[in-house]
N, C-alpha and C positions, 0 to 999 in steps of 0.2 A: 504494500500500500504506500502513496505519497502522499504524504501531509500538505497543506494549506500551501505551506513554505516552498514548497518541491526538494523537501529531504525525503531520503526514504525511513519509512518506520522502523525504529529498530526491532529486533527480533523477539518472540513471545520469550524467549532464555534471557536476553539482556533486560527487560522490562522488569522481567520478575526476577530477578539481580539486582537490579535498581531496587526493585519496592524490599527487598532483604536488605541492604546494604551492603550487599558484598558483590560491590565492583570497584572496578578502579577508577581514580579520579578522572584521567581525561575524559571514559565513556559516562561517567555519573553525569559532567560537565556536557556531553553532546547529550545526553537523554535529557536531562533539565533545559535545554536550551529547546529540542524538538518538543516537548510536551507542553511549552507555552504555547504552540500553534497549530498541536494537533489535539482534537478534541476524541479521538478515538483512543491514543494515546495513552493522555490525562484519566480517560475511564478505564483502562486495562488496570494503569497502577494505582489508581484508587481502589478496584476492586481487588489488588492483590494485597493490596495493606489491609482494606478489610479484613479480607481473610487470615491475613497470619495475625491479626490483632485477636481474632474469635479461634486462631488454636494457641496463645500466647497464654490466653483467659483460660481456656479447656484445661493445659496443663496446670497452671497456676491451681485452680478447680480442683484436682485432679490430686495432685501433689498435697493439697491440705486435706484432701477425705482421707489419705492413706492413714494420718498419722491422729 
């Protein structure tokens, strides 16, 4: 896909990299700068933070019934 901008998207592995935090700075630096102007983008990693924020809670959850 091409963004607004005429970048191309990065890929579904680098977005959800981005939304973990485990990339490296120059690709953090191009994906932050593409997802101002892609609005497909912007929803992919919102919806991936959602989601690790709701298995972050689970364990946390999770971890306190054990004990």
């Amino acid at each position: 896909m091409i963004s607004a901008s005429n970048t191309p998207c990065p890929t579904d592995e680098t977005l959800a990299l981005f939304a973990s935090g485990d990339i490296d700075d120059p690709t953090r630096n191009n994906v932050l700068a593409h997802i101002e102007t892609c609005s497909d983008c912007m929803a992919a990693v919102l919806a991936a933070n959602a989601y690790l924020e709701e298995e972050r809670s689970a364990r946390r959850g999770w971890a306190e019934s054990r004990w």
